[in-house]
KOLKEZA-506040 format. One record per residue: z, x, y of N, C-alpha, C, O in turn. Coordinates in steps of 0.05 Angstrom, whole numbers, padded with zeros to 5 digits, always signed. Atoms other than C-alpha are relative to their C-alpha. Layout:
ZXYZXYZXYZXY;...
END
This chain:
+00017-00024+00001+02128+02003+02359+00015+00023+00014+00023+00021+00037;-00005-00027-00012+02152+02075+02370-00017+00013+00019-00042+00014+00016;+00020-00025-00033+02129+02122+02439+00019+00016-00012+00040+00009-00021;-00008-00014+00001+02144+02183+02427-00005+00015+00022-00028+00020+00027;-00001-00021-00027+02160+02231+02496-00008+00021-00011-00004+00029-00034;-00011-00031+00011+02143+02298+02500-00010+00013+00033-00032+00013+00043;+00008-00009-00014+02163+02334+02562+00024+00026+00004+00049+00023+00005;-00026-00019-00015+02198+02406+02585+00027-00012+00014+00051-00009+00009;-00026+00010-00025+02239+02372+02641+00019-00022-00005+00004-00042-00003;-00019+00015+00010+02289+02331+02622+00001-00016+00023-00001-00038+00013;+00006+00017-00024+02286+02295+02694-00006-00017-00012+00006-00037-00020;+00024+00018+00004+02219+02273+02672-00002-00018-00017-00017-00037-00014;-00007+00012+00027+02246+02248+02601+00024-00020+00007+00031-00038-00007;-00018+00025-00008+02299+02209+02636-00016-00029+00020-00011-00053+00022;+00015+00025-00021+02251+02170+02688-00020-00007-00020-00029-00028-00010;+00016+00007+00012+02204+02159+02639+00012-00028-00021+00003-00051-00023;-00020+00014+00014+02257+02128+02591+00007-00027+00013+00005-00049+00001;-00012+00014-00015+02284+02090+02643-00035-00020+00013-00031-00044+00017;+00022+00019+00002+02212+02056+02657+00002-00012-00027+00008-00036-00032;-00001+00018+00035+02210+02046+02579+00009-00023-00001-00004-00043-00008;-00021+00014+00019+02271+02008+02567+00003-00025+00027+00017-00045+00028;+00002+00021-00024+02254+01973+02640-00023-00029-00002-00022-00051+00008;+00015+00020+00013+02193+01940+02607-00002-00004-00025-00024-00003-00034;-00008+00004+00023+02225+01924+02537-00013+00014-00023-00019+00001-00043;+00008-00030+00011+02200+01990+02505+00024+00009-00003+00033+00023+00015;-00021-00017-00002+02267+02010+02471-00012+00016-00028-00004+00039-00026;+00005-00021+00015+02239+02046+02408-00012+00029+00013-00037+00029+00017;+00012-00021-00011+02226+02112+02437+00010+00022-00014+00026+00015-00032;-00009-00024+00014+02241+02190+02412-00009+00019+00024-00033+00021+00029;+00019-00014-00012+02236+02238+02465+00007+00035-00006+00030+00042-00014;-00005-00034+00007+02231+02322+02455-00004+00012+00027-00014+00000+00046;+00005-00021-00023+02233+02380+02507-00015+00020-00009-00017+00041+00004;+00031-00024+00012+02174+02419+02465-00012-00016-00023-00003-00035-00037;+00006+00017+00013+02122+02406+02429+00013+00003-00031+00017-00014-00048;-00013-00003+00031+02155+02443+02365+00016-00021+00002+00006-00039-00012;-00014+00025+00009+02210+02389+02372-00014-00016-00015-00010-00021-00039;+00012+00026+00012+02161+02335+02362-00014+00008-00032-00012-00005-00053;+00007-00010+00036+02127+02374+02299+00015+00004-00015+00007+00003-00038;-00034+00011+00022+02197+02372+02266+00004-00022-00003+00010-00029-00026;+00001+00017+00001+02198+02313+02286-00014-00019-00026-00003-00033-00043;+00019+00005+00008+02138+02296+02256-00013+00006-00036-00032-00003-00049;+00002-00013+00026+02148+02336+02189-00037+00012+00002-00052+00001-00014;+00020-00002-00004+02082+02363+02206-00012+00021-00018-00035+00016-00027;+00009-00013+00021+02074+02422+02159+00011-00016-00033+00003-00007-00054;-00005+00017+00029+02101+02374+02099-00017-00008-00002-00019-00021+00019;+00020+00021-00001+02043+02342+02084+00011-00025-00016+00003-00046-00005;-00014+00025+00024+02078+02288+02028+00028+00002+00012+00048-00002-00002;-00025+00015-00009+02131+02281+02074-00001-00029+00007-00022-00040+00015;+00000+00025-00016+02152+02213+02094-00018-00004+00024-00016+00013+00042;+00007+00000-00036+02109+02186+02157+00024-00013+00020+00028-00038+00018;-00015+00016-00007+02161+02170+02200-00014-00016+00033-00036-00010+00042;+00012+00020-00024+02149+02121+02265-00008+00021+00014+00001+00044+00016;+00009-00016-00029+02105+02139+02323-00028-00016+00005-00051-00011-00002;+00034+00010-00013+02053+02092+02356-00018+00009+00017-00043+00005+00016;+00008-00013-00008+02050+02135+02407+00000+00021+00010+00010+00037-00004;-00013-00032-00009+02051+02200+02455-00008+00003+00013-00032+00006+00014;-00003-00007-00025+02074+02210+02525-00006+00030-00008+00010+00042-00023;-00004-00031-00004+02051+02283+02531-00009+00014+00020-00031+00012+00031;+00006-00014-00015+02064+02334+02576-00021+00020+00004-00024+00037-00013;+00028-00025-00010+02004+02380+02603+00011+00036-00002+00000+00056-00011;+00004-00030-00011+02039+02442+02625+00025+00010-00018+00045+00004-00005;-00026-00007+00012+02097+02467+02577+00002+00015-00013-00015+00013-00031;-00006-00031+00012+02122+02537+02549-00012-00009-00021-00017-00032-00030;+00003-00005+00031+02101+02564+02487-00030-00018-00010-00053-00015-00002;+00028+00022-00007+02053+02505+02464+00000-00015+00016+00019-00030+00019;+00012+00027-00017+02017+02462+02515-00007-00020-00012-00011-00021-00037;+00012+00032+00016+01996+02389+02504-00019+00002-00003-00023-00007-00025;+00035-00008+00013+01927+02405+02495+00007+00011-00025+00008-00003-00045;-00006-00025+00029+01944+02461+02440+00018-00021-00012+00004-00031-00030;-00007+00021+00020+01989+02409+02409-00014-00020-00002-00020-00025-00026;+00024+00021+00004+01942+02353+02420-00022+00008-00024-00035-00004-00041;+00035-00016+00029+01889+02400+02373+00011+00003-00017-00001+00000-00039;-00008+00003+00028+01937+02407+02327+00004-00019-00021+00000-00019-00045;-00008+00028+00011+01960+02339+02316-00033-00012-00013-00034-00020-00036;+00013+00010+00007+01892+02318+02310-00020+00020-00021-00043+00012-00025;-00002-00009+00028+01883+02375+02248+00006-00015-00017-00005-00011-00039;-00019+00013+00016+01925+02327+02218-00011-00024-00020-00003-00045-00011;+00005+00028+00008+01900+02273+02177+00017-00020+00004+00010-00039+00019;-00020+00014-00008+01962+02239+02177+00003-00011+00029+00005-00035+00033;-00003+00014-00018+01968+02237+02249-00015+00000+00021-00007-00003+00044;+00028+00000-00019+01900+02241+02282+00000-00027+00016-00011-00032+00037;+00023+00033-00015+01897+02162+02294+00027+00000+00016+00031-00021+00028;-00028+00012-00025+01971+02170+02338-00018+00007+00025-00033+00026+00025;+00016-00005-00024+01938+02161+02415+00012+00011+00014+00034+00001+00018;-00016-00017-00009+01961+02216+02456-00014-00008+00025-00038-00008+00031;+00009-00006-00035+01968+02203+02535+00013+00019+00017+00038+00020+00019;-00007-00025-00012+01972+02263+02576+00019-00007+00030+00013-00026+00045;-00015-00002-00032+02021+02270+02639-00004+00017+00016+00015+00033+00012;+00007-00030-00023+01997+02324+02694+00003-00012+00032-00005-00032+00044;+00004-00006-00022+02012+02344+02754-00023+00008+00008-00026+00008+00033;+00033-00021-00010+01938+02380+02760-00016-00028+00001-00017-00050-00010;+00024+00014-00010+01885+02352+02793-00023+00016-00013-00046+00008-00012;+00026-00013+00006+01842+02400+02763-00018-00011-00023-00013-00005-00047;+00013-00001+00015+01782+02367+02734-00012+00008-00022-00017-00009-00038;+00002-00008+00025+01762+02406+02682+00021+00011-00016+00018+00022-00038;-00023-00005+00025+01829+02417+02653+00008-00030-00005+00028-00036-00020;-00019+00023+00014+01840+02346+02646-00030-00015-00017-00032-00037-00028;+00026+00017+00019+01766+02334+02613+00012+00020-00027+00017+00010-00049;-00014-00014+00024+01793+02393+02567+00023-00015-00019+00025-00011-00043;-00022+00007+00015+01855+02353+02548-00008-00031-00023+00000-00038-00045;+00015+00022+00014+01809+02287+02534-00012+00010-00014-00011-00007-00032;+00005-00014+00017+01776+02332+02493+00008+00005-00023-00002-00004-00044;-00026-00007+00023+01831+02359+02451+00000-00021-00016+00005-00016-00039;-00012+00028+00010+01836+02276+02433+00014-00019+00016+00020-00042+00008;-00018+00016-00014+01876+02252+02488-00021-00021-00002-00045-00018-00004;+00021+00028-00009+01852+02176+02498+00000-00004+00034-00018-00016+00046;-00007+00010-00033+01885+02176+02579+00007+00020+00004+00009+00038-00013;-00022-00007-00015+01920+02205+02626+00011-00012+00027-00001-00028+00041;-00015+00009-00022+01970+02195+02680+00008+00021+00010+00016+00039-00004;-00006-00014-00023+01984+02234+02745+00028+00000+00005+00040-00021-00002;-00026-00005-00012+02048+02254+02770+00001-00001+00031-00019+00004+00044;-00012+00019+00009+02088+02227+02806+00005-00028-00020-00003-00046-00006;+00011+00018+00019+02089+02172+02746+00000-00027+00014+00020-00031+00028;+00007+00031-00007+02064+02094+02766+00020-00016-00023+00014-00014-00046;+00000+00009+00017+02106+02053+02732-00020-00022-00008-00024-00030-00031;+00028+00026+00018+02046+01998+02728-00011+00017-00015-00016+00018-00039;+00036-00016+00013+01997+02042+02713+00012+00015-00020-00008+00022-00033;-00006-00002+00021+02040+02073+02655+00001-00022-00023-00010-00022-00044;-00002+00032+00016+02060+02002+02627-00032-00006-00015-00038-00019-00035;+00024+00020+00004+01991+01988+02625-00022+00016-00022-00037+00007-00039;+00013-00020+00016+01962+02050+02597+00011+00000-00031-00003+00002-00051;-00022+00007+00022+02019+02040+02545-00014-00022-00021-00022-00020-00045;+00005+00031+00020+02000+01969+02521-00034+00005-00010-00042-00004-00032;+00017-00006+00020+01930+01996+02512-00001+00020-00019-00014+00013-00038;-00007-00014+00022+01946+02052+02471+00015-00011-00020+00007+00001-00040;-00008+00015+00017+01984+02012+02428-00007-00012-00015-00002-00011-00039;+00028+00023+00005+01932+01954+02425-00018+00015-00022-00026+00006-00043;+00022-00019+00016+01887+02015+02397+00019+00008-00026+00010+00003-00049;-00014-00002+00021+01943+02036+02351-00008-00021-00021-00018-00016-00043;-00007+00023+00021+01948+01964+02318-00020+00005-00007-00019+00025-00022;+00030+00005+00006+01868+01954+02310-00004+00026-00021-00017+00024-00042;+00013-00024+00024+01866+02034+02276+00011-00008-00011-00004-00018-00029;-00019+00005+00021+01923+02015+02238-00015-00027-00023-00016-00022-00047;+00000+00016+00013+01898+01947+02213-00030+00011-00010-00029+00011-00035;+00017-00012+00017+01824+01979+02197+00004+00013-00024-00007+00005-00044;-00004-00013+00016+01852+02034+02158+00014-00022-00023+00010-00019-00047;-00019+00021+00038+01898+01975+02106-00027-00006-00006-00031-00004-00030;+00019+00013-00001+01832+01947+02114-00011+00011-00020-00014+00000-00042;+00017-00015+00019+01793+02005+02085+00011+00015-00026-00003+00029-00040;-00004-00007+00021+01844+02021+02030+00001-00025-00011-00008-00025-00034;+00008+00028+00022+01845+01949+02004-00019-00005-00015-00020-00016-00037;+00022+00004+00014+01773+01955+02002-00003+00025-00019-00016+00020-00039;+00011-00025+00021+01768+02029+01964+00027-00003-00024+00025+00011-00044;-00007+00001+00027+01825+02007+01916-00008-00029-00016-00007-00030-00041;+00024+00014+00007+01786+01944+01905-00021+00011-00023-00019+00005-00047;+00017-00010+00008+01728+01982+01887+00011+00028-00021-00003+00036-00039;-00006-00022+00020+01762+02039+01850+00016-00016-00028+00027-00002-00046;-00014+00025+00028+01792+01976+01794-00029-00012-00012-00035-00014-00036;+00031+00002+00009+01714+01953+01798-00001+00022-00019+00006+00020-00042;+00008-00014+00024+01692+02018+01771+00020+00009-00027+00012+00020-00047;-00013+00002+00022+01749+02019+01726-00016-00012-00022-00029-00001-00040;+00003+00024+00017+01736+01951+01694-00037+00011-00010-00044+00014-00034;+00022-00011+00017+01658+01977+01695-00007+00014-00020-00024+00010-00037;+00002-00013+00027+01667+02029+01652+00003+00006-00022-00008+00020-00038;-00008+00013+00027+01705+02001+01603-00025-00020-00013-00016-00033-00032;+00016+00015+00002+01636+01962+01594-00016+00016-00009-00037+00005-00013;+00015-00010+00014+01606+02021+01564+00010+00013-00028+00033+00019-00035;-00005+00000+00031+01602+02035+01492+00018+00021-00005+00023+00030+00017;-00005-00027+00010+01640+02097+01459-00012+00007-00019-00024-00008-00034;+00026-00014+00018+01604+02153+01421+00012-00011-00030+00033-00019-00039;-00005+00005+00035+01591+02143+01347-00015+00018-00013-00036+00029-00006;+00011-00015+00016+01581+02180+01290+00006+00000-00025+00028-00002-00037;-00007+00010+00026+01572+02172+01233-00032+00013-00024-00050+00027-00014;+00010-00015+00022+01531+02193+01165-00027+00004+00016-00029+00025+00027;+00029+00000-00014+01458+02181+01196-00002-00005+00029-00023-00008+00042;+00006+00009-00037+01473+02168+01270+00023+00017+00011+00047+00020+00005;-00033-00014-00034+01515+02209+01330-00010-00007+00024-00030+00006+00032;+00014+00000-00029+01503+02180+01400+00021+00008+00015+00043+00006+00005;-00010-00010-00016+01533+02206+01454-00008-00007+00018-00030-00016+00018;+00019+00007-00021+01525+02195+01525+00014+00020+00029+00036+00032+00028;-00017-00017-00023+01540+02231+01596-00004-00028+00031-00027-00034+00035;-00005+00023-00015+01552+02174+01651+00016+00007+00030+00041+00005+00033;-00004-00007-00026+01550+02196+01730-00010-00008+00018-00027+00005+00030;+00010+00013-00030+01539+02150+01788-00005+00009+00013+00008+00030+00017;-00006-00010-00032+01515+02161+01854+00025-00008+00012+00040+00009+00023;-00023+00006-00017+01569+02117+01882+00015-00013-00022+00009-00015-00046;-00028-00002+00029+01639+02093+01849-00025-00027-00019-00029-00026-00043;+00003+00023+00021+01599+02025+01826-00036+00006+00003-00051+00016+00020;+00040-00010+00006+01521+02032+01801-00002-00023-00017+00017-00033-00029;+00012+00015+00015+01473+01984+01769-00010+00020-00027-00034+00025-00027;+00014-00020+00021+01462+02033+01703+00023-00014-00017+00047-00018-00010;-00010-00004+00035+01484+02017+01631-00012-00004-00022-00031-00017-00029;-00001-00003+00027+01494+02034+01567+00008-00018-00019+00022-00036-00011;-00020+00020+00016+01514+01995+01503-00016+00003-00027-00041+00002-00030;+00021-00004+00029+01497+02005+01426+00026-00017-00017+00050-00019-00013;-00017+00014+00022+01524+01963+01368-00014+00010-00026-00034+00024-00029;+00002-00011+00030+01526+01972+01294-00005-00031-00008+00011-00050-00005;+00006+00021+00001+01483+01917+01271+00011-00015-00030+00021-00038-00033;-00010-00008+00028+01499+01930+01195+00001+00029-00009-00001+00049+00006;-00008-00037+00016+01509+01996+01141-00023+00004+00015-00010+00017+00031;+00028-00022-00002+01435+02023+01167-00007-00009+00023-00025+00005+00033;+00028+00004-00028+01408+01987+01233+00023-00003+00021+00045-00015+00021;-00016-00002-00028+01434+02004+01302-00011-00010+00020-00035-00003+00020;+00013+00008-00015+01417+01970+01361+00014+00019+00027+00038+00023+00029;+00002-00007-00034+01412+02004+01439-00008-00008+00020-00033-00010+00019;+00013-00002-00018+01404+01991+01502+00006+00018+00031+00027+00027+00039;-00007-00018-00030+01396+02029+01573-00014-00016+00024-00038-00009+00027;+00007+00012-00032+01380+01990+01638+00011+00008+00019+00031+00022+00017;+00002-00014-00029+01380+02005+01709-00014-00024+00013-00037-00034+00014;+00003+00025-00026+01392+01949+01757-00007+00006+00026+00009+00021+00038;+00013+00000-00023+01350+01946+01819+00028+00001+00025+00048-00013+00028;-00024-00006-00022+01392+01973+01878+00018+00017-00008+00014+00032-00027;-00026-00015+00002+01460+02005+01882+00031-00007+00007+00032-00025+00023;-00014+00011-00016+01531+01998+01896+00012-00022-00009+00018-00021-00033;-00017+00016+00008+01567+01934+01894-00019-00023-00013-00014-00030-00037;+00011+00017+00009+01519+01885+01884-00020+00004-00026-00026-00014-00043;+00021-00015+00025+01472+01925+01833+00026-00002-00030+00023-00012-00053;-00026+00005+00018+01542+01926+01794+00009-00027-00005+00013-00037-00028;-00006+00028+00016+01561+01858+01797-00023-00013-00019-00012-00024-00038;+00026-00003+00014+01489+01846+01764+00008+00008-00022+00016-00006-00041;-00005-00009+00033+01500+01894+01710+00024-00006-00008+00032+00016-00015;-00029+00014+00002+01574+01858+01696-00010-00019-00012-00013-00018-00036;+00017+00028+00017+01538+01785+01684-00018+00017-00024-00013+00016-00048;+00018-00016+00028+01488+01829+01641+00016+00003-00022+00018-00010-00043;-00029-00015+00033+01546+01869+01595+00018-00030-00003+00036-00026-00018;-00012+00012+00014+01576+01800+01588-00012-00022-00011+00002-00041-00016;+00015+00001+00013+01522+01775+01559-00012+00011-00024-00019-00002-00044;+00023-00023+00017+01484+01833+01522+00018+00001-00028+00008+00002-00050;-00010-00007+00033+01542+01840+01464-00014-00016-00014-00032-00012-00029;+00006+00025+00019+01536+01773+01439-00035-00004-00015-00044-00013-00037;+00034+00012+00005+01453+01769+01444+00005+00027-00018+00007+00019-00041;+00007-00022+00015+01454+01841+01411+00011-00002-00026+00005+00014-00044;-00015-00002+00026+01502+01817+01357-00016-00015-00015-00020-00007-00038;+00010+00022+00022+01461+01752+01332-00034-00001+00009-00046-00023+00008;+00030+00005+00000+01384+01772+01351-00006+00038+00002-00014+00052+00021;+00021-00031+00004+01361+01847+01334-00026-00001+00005-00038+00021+00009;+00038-00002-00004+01288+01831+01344+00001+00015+00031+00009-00001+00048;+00010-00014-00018+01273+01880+01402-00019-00016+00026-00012-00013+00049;+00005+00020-00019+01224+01827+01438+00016-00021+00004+00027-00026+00025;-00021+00022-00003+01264+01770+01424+00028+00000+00023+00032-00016+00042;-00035-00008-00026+01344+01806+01461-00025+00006+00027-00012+00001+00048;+00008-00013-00029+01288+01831+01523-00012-00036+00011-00006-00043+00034;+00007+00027-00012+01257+01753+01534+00018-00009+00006+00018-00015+00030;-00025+00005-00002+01327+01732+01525+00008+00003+00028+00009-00011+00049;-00008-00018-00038+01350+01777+01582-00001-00014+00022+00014-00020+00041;+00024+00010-00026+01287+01748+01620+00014-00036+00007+00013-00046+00029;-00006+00029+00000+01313+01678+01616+00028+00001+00010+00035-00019+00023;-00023-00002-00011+01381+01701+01635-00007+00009+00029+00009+00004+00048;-00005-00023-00035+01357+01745+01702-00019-00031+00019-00020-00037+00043;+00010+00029-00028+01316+01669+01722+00016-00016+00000+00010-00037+00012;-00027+00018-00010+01386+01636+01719+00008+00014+00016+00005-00001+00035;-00007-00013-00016+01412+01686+01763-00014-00008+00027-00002-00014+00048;+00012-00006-00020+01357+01684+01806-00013-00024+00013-00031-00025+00030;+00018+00031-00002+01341+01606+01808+00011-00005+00027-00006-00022+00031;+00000-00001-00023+01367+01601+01879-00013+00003+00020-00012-00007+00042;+00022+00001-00020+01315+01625+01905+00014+00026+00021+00003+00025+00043;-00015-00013-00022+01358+01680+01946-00018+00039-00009-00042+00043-00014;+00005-00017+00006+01350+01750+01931-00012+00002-00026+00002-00010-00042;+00010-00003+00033+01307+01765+01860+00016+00032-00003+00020+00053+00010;-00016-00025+00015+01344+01814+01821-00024+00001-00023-00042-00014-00031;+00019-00006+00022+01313+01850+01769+00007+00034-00016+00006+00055-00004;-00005-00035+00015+01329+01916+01719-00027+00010-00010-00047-00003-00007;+00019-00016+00018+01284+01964+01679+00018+00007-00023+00040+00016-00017;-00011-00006+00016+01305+01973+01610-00014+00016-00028-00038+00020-00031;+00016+00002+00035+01288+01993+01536+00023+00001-00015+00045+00008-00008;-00015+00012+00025+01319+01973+01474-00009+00004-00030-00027-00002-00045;+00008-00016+00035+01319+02005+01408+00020-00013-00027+00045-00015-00026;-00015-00001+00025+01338+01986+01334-00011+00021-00016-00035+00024-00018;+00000-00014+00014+01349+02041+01286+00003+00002-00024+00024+00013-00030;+00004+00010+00028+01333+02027+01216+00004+00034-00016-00014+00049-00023;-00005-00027+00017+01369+02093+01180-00008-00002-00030-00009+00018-00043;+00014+00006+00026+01342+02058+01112-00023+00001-00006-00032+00009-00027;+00024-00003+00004+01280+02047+01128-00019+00019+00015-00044+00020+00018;+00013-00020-00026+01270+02102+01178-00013-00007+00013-00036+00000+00007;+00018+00009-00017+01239+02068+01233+00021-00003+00032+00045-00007+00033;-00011+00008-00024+01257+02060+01305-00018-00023+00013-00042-00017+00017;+00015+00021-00006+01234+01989+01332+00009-00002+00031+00034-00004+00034;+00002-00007-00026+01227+01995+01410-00018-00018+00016-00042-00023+00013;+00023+00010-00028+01210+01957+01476+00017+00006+00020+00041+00003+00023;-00010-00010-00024+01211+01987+01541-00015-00022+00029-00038-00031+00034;+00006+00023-00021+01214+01941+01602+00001+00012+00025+00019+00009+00041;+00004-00020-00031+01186+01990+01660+00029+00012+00011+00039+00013+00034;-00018-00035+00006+01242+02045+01644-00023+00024-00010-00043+00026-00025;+00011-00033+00005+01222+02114+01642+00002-00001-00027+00014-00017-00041;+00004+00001+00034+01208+02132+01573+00012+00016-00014+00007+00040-00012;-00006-00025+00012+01247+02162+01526-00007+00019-00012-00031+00021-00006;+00004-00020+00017+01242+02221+01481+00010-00004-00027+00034-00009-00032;-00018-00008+00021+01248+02227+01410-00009+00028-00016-00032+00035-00016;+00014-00020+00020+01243+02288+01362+00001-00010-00027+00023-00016-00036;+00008+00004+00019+01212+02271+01302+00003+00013-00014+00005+00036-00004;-00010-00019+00025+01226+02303+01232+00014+00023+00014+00023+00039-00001;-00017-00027+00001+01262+02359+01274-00030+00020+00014-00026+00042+00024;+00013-00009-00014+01193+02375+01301-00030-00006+00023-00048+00008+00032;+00024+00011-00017+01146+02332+01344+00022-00014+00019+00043-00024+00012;-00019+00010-00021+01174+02310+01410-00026-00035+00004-00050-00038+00007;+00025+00017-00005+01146+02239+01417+00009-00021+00018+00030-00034+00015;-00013+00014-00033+01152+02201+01488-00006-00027-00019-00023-00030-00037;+00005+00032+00003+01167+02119+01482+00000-00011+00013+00018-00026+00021;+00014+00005-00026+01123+02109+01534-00016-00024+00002-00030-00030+00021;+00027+00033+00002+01085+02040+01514+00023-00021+00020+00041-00036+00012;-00022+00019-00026+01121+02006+01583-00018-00024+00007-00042-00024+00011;+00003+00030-00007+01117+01930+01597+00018-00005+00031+00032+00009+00046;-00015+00005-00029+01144+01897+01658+00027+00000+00000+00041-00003-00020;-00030-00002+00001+01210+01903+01683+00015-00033-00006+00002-00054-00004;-00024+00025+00004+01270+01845+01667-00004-00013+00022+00005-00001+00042;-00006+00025-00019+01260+01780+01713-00014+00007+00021-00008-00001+00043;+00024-00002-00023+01201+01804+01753-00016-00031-00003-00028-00043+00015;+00021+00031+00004+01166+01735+01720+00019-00014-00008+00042-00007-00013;-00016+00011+00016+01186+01683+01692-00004-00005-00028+00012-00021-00039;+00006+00006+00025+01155+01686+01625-00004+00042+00000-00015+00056+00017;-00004-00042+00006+01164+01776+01599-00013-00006-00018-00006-00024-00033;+00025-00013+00023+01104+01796+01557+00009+00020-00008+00012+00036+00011;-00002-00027+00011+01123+01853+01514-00010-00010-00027-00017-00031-00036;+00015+00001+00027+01101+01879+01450+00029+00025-00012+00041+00043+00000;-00016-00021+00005+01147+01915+01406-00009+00025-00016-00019+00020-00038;+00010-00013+00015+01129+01977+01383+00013+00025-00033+00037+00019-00034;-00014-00012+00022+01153+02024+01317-00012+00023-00008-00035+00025-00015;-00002-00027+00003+01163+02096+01308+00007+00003-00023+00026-00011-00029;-00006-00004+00031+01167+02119+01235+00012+00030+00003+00005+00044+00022;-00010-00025+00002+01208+02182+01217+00008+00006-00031+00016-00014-00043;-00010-00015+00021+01225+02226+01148+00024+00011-00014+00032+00010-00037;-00020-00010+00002+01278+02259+01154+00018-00008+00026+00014-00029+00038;-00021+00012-00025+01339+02258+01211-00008-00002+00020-00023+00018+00021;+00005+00009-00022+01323+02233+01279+00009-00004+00031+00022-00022+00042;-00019+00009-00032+01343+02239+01351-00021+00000+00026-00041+00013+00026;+00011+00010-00019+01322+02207+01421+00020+00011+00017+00019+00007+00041;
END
């Protein structure tokens, strides 16, 4: 692990050193300002290299910028906010050294320097290094994790179609990267289309793994059973394998439409989802609001399916 010095006096950068390399501390870097160390540091590059630095001996009192005023800068930094800065002063003065803990410092040390009581201050700043350090791999493992999740999820929703009698389209915006919400429409034959829209109870990771078992399910039942009650019982019989554990009950809200462009009809059951909209011939708005219980609240789903007639072209 790298210490990085930072003091005016060159004395002070030799006795300090000379503790270092006395308790097997030879990676070190030391500067006589703090600009050195922000060269050092590539500090206005932001896509520069990070180069080493676990930590930072810094001086209190020194031309130009002080360690405080560099302390506030460093910790501007994203890059190098989590390095633990321990202060070195000669001042006794209390409120300039609550000021410097302030700034971010984690310690300080008094002058003349201890070599224990540096050593020691040392090994816990360090200690704190490793632990931020291993959090942070921690928390990008988990957000590129989760950012291949919502990948793979969204490849799980349909693309628009259009075609002589049908154009769907859709607009698809989580709260967070992974959600229990989807989409999915198939082309049953030339004239009947099937849809569905559910919304899995909760949010997040587990509401998503949910709707995942669902979408690898729902093609197949939507390819070889169009009956509207029939794919939503289905479902129901799938969400009490899920849920036969006895652990958490899961459960979605859905509705499910086939679109009969031959015989103009829309055949519909809604399983305590909000209700859609359709416009009729181009001028009656008509809600498809006849709601049954939601998916895998029981173990036996009562619905009824109901059917919307239309004339001319049609959209929901």
């Amino acid at each position: 692990m790298t210490i990085l010095i930072v003091d005016d006096h060159k004395v002070n950068l030799f006795v300090i050193e000379k503790i270092l390399k006395s308790a097997g501390y030879d990676q070190y870097v030391s500067f006589t300002s703090a600009k050195e160390l922000f060269a050092y540091l590539h500090l206005e590059e932001e896509h520069a290299p990070k180069p080493p630095a676990d930590c930072i001996l810094m001086d209190i009192m020194m031309p130009e910028i002080d360690g405080i005023e560099a302390c506030r800068i460093l910790q501007q930094s994203q890059r190098f906010r989590d390095i633990p800065v321990i202060f070195l002063t000669a001042l006794d003065d209390a409120r300039k050294l609550a000021e410097a803990l302030n700034a971010g410092g984690i310690d300080y040390i008094t002058k003349p320097i201890n070599k224990v009581e540096l050593i020691a201050r040392i090994k816990v700043a360090l200690r704190l290094k490793e632990e931020k350090d291993w959090h942070a791999e921690q928390e990008k493992h988990l957000k590129d994790e989760l950012d291949l999740a919502m990948q793979v999820q969204r490849t799980l929703l349909s693309e628009p179609i259009k075609e002589n009698c049908l154009s769907i389209t859709s607009s698809y915006k989580p709260a967070h990267q992974l959600a229990g919400d989807l989409y999915y429409w198939y082309k049953i034959d030339d004239h009947r289309y099937s849809l569905m829209l559910l919304d899995v109870m909760g949010h997040g990771i587990s509401a998503s793994l949910v709707c995942m078992f669902i979408s690898s399910k729902l093609r197949d039942l939507m390819q070889s059973k169009a009956d509207p009650e029939t794919v939503m019982q289905e479902l129901n019989e799938l969400m009490r394998y899920l849920n036969k554990d006895g652990g958490m009950q899961h459960y979605f809200t859905a509705i499910y439409l086939v679109l009969d462009c031959a015989g103009k009809t829309v055949e519909y059951v809604n399983a305590g989802h909000p209700p859609a909209f359709a416009l009729v011939d181009e001028k009656e708005v008509v809600p498809l609001s006849e709601v049954g219980c939601a998916v895998g609240f029981f173990p036996q789903l009562e619905v009824e399916k109901q059917v919307l007639r239309f004339r001319a072209a049609s959209g929901a």
